[in-house]
C-alpha positions in Angstrom: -0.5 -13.6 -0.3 -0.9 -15.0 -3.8 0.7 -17.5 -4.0 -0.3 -18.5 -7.8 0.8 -15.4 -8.6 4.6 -16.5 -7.0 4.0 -20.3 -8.3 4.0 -18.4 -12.4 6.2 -16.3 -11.8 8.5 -19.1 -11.2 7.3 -20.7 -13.8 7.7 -17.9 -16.6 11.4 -18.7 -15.5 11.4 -22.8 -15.9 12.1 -22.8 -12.3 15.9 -22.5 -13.5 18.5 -21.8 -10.6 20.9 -19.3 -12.5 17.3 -17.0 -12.8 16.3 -16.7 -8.6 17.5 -13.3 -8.6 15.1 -12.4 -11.2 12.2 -14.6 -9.5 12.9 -12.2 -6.6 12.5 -9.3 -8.4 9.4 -9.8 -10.2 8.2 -11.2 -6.6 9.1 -8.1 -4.8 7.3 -5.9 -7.9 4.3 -7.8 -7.6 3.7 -8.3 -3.7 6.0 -5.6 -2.6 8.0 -7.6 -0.4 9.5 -11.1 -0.3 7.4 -13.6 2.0 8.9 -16.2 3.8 6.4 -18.7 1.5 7.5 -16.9 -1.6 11.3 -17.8 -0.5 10.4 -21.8 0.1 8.3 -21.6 -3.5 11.4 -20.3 -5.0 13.9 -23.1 -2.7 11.7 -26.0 -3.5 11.1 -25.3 -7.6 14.4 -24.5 -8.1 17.0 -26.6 -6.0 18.5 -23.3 -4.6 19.1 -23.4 -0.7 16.7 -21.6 1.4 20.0 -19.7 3.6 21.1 -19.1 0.1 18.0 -17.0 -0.8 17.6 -14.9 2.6 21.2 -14.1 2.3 20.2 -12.6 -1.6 17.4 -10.9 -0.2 18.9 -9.3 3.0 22.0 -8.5 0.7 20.3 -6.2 -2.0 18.7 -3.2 -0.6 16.3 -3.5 -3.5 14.7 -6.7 -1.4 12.5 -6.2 1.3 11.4 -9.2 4.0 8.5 -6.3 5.2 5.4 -5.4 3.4 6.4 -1.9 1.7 3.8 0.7 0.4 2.3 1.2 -3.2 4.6 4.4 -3.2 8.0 4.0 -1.4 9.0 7.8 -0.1 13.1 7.8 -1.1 14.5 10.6 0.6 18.4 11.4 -0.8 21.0 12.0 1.9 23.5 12.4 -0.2 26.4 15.6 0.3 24.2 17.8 -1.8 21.1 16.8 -0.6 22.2 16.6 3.3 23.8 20.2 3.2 20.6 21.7 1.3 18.4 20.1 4.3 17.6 16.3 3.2 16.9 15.5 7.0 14.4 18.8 8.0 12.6 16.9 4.8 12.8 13.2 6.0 11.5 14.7 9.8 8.5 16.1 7.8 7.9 13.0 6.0 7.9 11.0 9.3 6.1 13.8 11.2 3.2 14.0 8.7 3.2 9.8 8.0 3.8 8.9 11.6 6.2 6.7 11.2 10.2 6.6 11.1 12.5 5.7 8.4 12.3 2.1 7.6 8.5 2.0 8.2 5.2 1.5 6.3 2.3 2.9 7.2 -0.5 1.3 8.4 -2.6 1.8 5.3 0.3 0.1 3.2 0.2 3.3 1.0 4.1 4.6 1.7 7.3 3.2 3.0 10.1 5.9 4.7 13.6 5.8 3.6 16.3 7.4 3.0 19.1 6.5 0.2 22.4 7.6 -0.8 21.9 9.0 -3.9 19.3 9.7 -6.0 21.9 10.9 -9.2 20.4 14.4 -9.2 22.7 16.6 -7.1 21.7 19.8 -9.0 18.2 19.2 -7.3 19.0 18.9 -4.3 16.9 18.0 -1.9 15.5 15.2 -4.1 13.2 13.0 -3.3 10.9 9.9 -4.9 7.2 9.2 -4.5 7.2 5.8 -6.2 8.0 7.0 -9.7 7.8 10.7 -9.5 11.2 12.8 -8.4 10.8 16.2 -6.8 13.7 18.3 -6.6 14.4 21.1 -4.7 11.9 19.7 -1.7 11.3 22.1 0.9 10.1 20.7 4.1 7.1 23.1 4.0 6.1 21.4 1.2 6.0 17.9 2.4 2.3 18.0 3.5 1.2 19.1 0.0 2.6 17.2 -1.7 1.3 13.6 0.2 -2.3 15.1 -0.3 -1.8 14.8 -3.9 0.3 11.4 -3.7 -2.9 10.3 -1.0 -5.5 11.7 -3.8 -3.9 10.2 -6.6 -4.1 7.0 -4.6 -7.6 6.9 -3.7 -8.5 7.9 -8.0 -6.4 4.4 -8.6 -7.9 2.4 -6.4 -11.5 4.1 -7.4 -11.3 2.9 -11.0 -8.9 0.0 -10.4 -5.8 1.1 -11.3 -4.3 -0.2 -7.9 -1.7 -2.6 -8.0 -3.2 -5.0 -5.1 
């Protein structure tokens, strides 16, 4: 972990209380999670109890204590989504990953979930690959479409473009 990159963050917000939510956020952006060490940077620097912070980051489904992947998988499980087959997609996704929702893979490259709502009923099933939405997901599909997410990947990391 870097923790340098934590110790400016918290910096670029004069280690001022009223701004840990914010601290957290560009935290979890950069490392992808929210280490412990991160936590006692932010407690220490700003005053704000440690309980206090865990409590933030175990309250906000936006925080993660666990490592996530570059490209978090969102499947929606909304109504729409549900009735137009949201779960035969998720099993797909954790078939073809090997893992279950909740999970990173060991590579660090994709994180499993499934959400509410996406906001984009009309194409149903929806899902996210980091920033890309797909509507109208089929399950057959599924393997497809991580080769290209897997290939894109490997270009980024090839000329740097990774964000490790």
């Amino acid at each position: 972990m870097d923790l340098k990159k934590v110790d400016d963050i918290i910096k670029r917000w004069k280690s001022d209380q009223s701004f840990v939510i914010e601290m957290m956020q560009d935290i979890q952006e950069n490392l992808r999670h929210l280490p412990q060490e991160a936590l006692r940077r932010i407690s220490q620097a700003t005053g704000t109890d440690l309980p206090r912070l865990y409590h933030v980051a175990t309250f906000y489904k936006a925080f993660s204590l666990k490592p996530r992947g570059r490209m978090p998988i969102q499947v929606c499980t909304g109504t729409a989504c549900h009735v137009r087959g949201a779960q035969r997609v998720m099993d797909a996704f954790a078939r073809e990953l090997e893992i279950e929702p909740g999970e990173t893979t060991p590579d660090q490259l994709f994180t499993l979930e499934g959400v509410r709502c996406l906001g984009c009923c009309s194409l149903a099933p929806v899902v996210t690959v980091g920033k890309s939405l797909q509507g109208g997901l089929d399950s057959s599909k599924v393997g497809r479409l991580l080769k290209r997410f897997k290939k894109q990947a490997q270009k980024e990391a090839k000329h740097g473009w990774a964000d490790d």
